[in-house]
C-alpha positions in Angstrom: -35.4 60.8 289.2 -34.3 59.3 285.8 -36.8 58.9 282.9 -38.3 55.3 282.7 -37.7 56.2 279.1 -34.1 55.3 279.3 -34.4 51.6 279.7 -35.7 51.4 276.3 -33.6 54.3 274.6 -30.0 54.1 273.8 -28.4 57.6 274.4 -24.6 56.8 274.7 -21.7 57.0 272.9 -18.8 54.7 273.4 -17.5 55.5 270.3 -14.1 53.8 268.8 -11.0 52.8 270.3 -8.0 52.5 267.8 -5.8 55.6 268.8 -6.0 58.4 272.0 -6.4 61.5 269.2 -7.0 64.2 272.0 -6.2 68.1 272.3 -2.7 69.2 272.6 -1.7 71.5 275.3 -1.8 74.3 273.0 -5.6 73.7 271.7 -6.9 73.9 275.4 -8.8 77.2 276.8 -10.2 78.2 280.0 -13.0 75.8 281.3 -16.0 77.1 281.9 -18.9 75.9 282.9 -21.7 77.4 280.2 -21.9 76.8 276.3 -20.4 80.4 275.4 -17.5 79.6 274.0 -19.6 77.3 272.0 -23.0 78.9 270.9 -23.1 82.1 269.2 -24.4 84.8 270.8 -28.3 84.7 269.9 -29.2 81.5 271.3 -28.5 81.6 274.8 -26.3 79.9 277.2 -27.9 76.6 278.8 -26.7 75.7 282.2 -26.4 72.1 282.9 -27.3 71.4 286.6 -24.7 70.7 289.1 -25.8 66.5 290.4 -25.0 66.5 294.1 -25.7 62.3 294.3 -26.2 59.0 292.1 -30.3 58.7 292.0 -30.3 55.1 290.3 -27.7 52.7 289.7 -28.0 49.9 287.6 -25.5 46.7 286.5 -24.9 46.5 283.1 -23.4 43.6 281.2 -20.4 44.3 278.3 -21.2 42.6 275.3 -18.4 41.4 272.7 -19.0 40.9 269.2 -20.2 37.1 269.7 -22.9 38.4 271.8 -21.6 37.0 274.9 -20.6 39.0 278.1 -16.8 40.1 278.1 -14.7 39.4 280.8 -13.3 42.4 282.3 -10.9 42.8 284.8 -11.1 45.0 287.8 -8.5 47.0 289.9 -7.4 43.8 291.5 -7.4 41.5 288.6 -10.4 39.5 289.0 -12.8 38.6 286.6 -16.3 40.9 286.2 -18.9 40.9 283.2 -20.8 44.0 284.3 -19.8 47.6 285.4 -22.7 49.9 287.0 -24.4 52.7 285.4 -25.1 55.5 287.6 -27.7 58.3 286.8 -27.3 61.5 288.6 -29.7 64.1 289.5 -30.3 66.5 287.2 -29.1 64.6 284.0 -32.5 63.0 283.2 -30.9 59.1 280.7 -27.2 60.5 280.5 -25.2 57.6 281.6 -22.3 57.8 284.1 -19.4 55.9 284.9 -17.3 55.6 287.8 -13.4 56.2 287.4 -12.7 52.9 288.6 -15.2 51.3 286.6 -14.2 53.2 283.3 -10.9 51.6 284.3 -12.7 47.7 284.1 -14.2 48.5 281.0 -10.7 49.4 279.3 -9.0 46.1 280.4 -11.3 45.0 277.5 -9.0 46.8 275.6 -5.1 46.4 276.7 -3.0 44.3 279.2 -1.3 46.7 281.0 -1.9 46.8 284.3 -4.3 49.9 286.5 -5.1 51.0 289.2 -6.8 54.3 290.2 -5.9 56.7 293.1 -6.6 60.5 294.4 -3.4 63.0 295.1 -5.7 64.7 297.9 -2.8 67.7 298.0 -3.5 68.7 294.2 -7.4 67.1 294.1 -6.5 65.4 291.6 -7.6 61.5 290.4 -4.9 59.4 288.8 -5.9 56.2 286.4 -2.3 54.9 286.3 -0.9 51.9 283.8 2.1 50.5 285.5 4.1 47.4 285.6 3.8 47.2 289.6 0.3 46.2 288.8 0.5 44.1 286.2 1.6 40.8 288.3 -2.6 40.9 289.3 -3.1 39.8 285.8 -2.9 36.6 284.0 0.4 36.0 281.9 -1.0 36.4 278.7 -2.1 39.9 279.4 1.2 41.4 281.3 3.1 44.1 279.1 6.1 45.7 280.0 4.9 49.7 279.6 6.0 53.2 280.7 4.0 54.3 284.2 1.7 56.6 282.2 -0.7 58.7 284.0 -3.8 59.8 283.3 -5.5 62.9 285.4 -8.5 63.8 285.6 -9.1 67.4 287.5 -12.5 67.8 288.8 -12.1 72.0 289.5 -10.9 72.2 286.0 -13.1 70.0 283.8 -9.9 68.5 282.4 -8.5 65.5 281.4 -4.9 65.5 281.0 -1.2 63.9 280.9 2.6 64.5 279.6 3.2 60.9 279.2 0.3 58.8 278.8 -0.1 56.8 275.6 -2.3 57.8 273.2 -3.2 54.5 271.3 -6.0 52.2 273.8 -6.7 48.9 271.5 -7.5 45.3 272.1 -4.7 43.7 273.3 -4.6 41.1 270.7 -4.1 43.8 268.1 -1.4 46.6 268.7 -1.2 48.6 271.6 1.9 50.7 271.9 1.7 54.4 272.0 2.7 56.9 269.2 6.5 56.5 269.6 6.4 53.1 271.9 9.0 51.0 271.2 7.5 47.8 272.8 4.4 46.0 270.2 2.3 43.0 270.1 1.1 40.9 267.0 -0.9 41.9 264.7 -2.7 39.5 262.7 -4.0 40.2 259.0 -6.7 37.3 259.4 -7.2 33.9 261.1 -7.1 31.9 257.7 -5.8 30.3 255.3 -6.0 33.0 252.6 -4.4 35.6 254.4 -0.4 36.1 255.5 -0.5 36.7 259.7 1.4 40.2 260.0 2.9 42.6 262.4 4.2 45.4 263.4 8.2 45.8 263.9 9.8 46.7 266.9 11.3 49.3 264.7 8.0 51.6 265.1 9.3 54.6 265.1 8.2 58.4 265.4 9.3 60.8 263.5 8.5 64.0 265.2 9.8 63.6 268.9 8.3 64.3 271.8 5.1 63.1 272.0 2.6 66.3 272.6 0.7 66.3 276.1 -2.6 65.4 275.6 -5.4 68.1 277.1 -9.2 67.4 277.3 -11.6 70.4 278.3 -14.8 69.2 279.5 -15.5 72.4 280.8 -15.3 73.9 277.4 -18.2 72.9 276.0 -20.4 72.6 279.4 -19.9 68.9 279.8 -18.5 67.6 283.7 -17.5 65.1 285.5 -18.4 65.0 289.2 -17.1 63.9 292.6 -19.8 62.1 294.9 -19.3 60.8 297.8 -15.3 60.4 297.1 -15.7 58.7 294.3 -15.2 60.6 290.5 -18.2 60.0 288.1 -17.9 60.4 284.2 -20.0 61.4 281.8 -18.5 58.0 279.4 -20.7 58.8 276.2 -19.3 62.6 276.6 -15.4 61.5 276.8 -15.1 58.5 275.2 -15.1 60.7 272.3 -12.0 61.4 272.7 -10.6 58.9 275.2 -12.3 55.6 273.2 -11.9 55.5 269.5 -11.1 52.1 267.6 -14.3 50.0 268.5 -17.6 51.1 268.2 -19.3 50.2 271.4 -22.8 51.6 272.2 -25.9 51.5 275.1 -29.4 50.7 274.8 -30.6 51.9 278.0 -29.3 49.0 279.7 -26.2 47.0 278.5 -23.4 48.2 276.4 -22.4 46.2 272.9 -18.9 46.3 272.2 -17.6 45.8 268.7 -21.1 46.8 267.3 -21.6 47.2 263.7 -24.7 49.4 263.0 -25.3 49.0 259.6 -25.4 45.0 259.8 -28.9 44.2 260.4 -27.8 40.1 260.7 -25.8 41.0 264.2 -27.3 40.1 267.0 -25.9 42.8 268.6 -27.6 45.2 266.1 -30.9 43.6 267.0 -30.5 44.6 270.7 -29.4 47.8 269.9 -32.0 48.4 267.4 -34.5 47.3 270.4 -33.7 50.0 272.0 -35.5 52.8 269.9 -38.6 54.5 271.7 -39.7 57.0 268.9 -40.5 60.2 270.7 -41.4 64.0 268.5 -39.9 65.9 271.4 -35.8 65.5 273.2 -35.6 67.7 276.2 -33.5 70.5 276.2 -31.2 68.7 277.9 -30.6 65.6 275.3 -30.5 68.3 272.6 -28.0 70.4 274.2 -25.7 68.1 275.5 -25.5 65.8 272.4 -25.2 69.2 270.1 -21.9 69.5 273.0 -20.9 66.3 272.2 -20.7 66.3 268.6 -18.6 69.9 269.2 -16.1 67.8 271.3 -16.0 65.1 268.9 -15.3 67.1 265.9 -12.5 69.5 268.0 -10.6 66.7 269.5 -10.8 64.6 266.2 -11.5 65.6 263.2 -9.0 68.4 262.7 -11.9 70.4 260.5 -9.2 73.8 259.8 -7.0 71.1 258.3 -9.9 69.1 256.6 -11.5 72.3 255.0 -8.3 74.3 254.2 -7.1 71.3 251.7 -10.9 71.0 250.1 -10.5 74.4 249.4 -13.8 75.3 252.0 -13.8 77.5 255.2 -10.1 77.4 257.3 -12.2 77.3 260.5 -10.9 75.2 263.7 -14.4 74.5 265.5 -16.8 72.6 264.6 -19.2 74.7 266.1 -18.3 77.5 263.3 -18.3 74.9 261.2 -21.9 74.4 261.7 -23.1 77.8 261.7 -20.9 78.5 258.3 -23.1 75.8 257.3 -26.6 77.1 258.2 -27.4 73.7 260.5 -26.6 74.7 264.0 -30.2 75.9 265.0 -31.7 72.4 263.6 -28.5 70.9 265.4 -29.6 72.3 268.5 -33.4 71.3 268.0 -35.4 69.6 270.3 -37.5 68.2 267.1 -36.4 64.8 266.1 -36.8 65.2 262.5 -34.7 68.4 262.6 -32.0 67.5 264.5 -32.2 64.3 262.6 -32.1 65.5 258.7 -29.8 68.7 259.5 -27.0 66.3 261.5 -27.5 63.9 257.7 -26.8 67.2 255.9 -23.8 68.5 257.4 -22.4 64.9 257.3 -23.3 63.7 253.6 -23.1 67.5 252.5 -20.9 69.6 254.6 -18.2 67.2 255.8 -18.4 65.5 252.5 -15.2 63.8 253.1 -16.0 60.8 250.6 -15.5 58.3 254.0 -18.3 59.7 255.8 -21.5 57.6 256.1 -24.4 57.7 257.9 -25.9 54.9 259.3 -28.1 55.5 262.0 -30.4 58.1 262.8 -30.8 59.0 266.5 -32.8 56.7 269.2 -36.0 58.9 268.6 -36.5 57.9 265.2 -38.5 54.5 265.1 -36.5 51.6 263.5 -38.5 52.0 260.0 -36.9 55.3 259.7 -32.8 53.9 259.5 -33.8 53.1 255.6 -35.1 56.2 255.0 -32.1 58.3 256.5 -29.6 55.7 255.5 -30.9 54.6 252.0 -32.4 57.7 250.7 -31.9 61.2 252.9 -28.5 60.8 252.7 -27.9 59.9 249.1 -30.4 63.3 248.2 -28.0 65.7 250.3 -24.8 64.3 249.3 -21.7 66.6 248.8 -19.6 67.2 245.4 -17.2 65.1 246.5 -19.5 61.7 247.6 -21.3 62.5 244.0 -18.1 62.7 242.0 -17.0 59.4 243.2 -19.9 58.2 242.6 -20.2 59.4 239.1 -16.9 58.6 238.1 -17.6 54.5 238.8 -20.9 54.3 237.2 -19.0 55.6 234.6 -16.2 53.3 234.8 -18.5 50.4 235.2 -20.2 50.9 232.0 -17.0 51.3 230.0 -16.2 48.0 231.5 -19.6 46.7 230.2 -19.3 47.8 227.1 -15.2 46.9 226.7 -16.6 43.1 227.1 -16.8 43.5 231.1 -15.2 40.9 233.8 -17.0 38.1 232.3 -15.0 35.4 233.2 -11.2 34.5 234.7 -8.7 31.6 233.0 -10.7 29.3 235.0 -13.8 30.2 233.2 -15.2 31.3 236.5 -17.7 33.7 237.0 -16.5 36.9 238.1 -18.0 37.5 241.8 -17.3 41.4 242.4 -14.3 41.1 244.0 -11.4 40.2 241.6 -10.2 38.6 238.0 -7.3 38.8 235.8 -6.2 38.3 232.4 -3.3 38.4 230.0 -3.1 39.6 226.4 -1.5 37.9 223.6 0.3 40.0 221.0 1.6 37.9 217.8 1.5 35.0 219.3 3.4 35.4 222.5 1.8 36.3 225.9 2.6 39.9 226.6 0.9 41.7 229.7 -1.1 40.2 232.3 -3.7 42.6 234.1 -4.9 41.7 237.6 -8.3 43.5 238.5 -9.7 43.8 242.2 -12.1 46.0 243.3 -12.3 46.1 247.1 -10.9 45.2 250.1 -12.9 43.6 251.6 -12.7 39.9 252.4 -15.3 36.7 251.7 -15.5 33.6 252.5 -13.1 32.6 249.6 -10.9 35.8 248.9 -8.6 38.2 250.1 -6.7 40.3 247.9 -3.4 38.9 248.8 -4.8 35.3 248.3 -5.9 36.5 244.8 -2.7 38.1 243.9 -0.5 35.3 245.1 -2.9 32.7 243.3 -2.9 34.2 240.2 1.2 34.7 240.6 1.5 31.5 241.7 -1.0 28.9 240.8 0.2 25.5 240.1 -2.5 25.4 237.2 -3.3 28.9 235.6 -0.5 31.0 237.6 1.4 33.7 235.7 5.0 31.9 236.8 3.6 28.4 235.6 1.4 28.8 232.2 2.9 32.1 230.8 6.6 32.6 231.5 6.8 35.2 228.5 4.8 37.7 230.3 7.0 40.3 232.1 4.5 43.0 232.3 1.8 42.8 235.3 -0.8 45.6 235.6 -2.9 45.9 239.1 -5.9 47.4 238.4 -7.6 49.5 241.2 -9.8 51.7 239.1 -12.9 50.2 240.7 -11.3 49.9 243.7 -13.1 51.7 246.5 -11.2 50.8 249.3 -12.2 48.3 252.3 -10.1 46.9 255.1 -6.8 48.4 255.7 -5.4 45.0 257.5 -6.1 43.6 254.1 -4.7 46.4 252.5 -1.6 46.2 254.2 -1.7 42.3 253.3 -2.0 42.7 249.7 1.3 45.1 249.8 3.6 42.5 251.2 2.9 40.6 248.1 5.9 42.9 247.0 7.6 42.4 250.2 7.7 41.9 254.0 8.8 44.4 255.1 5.9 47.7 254.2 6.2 51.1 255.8 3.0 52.6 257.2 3.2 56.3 258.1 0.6 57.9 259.9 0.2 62.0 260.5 -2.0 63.3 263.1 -2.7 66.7 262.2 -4.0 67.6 265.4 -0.3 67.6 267.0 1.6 67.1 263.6 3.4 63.9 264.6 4.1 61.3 262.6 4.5 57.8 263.2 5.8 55.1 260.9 4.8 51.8 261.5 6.5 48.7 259.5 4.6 45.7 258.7 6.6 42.1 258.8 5.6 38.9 257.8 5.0 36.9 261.4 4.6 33.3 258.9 7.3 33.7 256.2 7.0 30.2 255.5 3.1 31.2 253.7 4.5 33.9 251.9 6.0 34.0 248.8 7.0 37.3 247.9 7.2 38.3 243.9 11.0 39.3 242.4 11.2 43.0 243.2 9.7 45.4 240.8 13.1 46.1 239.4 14.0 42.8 238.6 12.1 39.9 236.6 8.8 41.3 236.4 7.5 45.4 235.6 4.7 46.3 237.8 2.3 48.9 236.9 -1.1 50.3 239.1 -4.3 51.4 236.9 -6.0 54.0 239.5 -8.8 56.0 238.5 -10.8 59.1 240.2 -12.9 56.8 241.9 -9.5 54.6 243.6 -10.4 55.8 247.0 -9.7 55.2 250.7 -7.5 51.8 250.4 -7.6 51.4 246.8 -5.7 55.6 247.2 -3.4 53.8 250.4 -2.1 51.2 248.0 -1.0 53.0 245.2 0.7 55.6 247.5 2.8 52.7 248.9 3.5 51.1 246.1 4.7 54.6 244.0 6.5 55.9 247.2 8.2 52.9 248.8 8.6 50.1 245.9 8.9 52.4 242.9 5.6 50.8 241.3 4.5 53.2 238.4 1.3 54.7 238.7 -0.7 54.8 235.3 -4.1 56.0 234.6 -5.9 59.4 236.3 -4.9 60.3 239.6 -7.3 58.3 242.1 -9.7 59.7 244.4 -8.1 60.3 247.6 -9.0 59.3 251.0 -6.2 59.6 253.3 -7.7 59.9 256.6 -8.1 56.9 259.4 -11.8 56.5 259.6 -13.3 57.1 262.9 -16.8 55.8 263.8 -18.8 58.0 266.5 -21.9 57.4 268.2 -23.9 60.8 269.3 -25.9 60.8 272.6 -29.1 60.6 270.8 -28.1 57.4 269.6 -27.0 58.7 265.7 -23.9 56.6 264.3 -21.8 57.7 261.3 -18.8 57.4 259.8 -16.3 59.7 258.5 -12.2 60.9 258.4 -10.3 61.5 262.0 -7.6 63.7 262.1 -5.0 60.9 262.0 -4.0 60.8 257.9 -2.6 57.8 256.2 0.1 59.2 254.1 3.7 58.3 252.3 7.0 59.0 253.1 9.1 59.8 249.9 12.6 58.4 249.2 13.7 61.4 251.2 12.1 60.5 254.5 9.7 64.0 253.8 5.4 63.3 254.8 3.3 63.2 251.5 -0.2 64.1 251.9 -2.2 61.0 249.6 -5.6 62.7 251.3 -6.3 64.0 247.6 -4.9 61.3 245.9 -1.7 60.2 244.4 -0.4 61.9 240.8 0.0 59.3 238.1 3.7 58.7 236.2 1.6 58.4 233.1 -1.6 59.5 232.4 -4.4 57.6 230.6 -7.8 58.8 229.4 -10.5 56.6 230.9 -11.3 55.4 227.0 -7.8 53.9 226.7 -8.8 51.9 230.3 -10.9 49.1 229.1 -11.1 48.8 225.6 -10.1 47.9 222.1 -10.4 50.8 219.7 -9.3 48.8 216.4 -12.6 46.8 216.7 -10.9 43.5 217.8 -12.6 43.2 221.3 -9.1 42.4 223.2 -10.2 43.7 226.8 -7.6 45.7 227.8 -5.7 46.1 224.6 -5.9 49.9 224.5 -4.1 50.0 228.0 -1.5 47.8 226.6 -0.7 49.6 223.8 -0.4 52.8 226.1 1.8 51.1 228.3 4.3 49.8 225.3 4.8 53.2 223.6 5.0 54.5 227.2 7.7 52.2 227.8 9.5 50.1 225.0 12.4 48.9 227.0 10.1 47.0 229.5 8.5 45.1 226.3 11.7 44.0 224.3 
């Protein structure tokens, strides 16, 4: 019988849904049905028990973002807002989900067409996106898409397909595969202060064909089971892997699509956070088969002998080694809440280390008045050398700001708000450089970074075209930049142009895919001349220019030319993947899926550790005016003269 427990405790894990990053053929073993292959010898092998029928069903709603049911769409097109949980004997508050019902919750997601079916010769369910089916769906959802295939093998534990296409999204965003040829809009932002962009039919990837994707279930213990003809899922178990752009989680009830943890003023964190029935004890169960979980997310994500090989760790490919190497996986394995709890923080914030990871939940059995603690304080305590070098090097940068005169004010004696300001420098008389200084990505009511660099281009009042047409030489300051949205990101770039490469690497299967941005409303962008023309274009990136503010730079050296001045910037390559555990822990960090560059001749550049400069600057050149005359900025600009004259005449 399950727990009563589990209407008040959120266990699942829906984690994101941006890209299919799942095992190639070549990463997948025997399945088995114990933790040996997992667990070192020592602990023990647990058995999970083999559920021979659903004990308790329950409907649960889908909950968007707005915090009103989603519409989902079943098999035969109509309209649903809940899908039913099933609990099995056996598995205590693990949630399961039919095939067919897994199959309503991604129409959220795309507008293909789907329909479900069982090859009774090879025992063998198919989830199939095809055209035939598509005619069941409204207009605006019909796509025309490959008859991909997606099987899932009961006797096997496995998950798997030659064709079926790895990226799932919301179907207003982009959802063609690695290598599709067919895409959809995708839009930047809904206002005014923000071009509306998308991705080019020329999509194209580099490394042909796509790999066939494998997931073992029975590798780490975890199954899927067939009852009374129809196939049930363990969902917070494979949408690990199968789920990845949006975080979505379960409270013991309902599932909250598009949830965002760490936001204490959505609604949906409120009924999330609701959810928490502190408890000093998990079963063995809930300890084991979140500790699986994790191991799956890791291996069919996170590409950890890639990850630790370039930080100069352990070249290990499991993150079950990875754990041990580490000292954490007995408390992993705990059935103590505060064990499991501080030594997951630790091998996060310490191991991992990855400068995008972030923890911001602990799990369900912690009372709400513990987040801060583990959020606020644990994981700032165990932090790795990486985290604390980024963080070192922008306290220090912020105080050499302070003390060079700071971002007091912009030409329109405005108060500078944290996000961006720029200035110019006058050198006997005539305006000579102009320095544009933004420090996130990350968008407010009232800025975007492409708004900011096109106003201060192109203001009618205080615009660099407008009130000083002597200055020639623009710098783009990213030295406090620490990264943000990569939509805006991408944004800000066509500033240069309308037409910016992104390339992607996923270093699970080594493909790489290039995706090119295009302006969708040309008439709102204005474009400046090209680097090489009217105007000389310099980027100020410091040790601390990380995640984005490393992505922009990259861009800009490798596709436009842009000089790169200052110290090599922080790094931060990887697509950042958000994961729930079972126990109800949420986190951030670096999928296996790198953001990188593309040099002039076509070869992949790996930005993960940041991009090398064209001229290097001390950090006491940055800011500053060593001859006493307090001109922010006027050590950089003298730098940037002797560095180069022609660009100054």
């Amino acid at each position: 019988m399950k727990f009563t427990f589990a209407k008040k405790a959120s266990y699942a894990a829906l984690a994101l849904f941006l890209a299919l990053a799942l095992f190639s053929c070549e990463n997948s073993v025997s399945s088995v049905d114990t933790i040996e292959t997992v667990v070192p010898v020592g602990i023990g092998n647990y058995f999970f028990p083999d559920a021979t029928s659903v004990c308790e069903t329950e409907k649960s709603y889908v909950y968007g973002e707005d915090g009103k049911a989603c519409e989902m769409r079943g098999e035969d097109g109509k309209a649903s807002y809940t899908v039913t949980t099933c609990y099995l004997d056996g598995w205590e508050d693990v949630p399961f989900l039919s095939l067919e019902d897994t199959g309503k919750m991604l129409s959220l997601f795309n507008g293909r067409g789907w329909a479900v079916s069982y090859d009774s010769a090879a025992g063998v369910y198919k989830y199939n996106y095809n055209q035939a089916n598509a005619a069941r769906w409204p207009s605006d959802w019909q796509a025309s898409w490959l008859n991909d295939t997606l099987y899932f093998d009961p006797k096997t534990q496995t998950v798997y397909s030659d064709e079926f296409v790895r990226l799932i999204n919301d179907k207003k965003l982009v959802n063609n595969g690695y290598g599709g040829d067919s895409v959809e809009t995708y839009e930047s932002a809904t206002d005014e202060f923000c071009p509306k962009i998308a991705f080019s039919p020329t999509t194209d990837q580099i490394k042909q064909p796509k790999e066939k994707t494998t997931i073992d279930l029975g590798r780490y213990g975890l199954k899927m089971f067939e009852i009374g003809g129809k196939l049930y899922i363990p969902f917070q178990a494979l949408s690990t892997v199968f789920l990845e752009a949006v975080n979505c989680v379960f409270n013991g009830t309902d599932y909250y699509y598009s949830l965002d943890a760490g936001n204490d003023k959505n609604t949906m964190h409120k009924a999330f956070e609701s959810g928490r029935s502190p408890r000093a004890v998990r079963s063995r169960l809930m300890a084991e088969y979140s500790y699986r979980v994790l191991c799956l997310s890791f291996d069919a994500n996170y590409c950890l002998k890639n990850q630790r090989a370039q930080i100069g760790k352990d070249n290990i490919t499991l993150f079950n080694d990875s754990i041990f190497k580490a000292g954490l996986g007995y408390d992993l394995l705990s059935t103590d809440t505060e064990t499991y709890d501080k030594a997951l923080v630790r091998f996060l914030m310490g191991y991992i280390d990855d400068g995008h990871t972030s923890y911001a939940e602990p799990s369900m059995y912690q009372p709400a008045s513990a987040v801060s603690f583990y959020y606020n304080n644990y994981r700032v305590a165990v932090a790795g050398p990486r985290d604390i070098g980024l963080s070192k090097t922008y306290h220090d940068l912020a105080n050499r700001r302070k003390n060079a005169g700071g971002l007091g004010s912009n030409p329109n004696n405005e108060p500078y708000d944290g996000n961006a300001n720029w200035w110019w420098i006058t050198d006997s008389g005539k305006d000579a450089l102009a320095i544009f200084a933004f420090d996130s990505f990350v968008p407010s009511d009232n800025f975007t970074p492409y708004k900011f660099l096109t106003d201060a281009f192109y203001d009618s009042t205080n615009g660099i075209q407008t009130k000083h047409p002597d200055i020639k030489n623009i710098v783009i300051d990213l030295s406090c930049n620490g990264g943000g949205a990569i939509n805006q990101c991408m944004a800000a770039l066509c500033f240069f142009g309308d037409n910016v490469c992104m390339p992607q690497k996923n270093h699970l299967d080594n493909s790489i895919t290039r995706f090119r941005y295009v302006v969708k409303d040309g008439s709102s962008l204005k474009p400046v001349p090209s680097a090489g023309g009217s105007y000389n274009f310099y980027v100020l990136t410091s040790g601390f220019s990380f995640s984005c503010g490393n992505y922009f730079p990259a861009i800009c050296k490798y596709q436009f030319g842009i000089p790169i001045v200052g110290q090599r910037s922080g790094g931060g390559g990887g697509v950042v993947k958000a994961t729930q555990t079972t126990d109800g822990a949420v986190f951030n960090t670096s999928a296996a899926r790198e953001m990188c560059a593309i040099d002039a001749g076509g070869n992949y550049v790996s930005i993960d550790h940041g991009v090398p400069v064209d001229l290097e600057i001390p950090y006491e050149a940055f800011y500053g005016d060593s001859t006493g005359g307090n001109c922010l900025y006027w050590d950089l600009y003298q730098r940037l003269k002797a560095a180069y004259p022609a660009n100054f005449n």
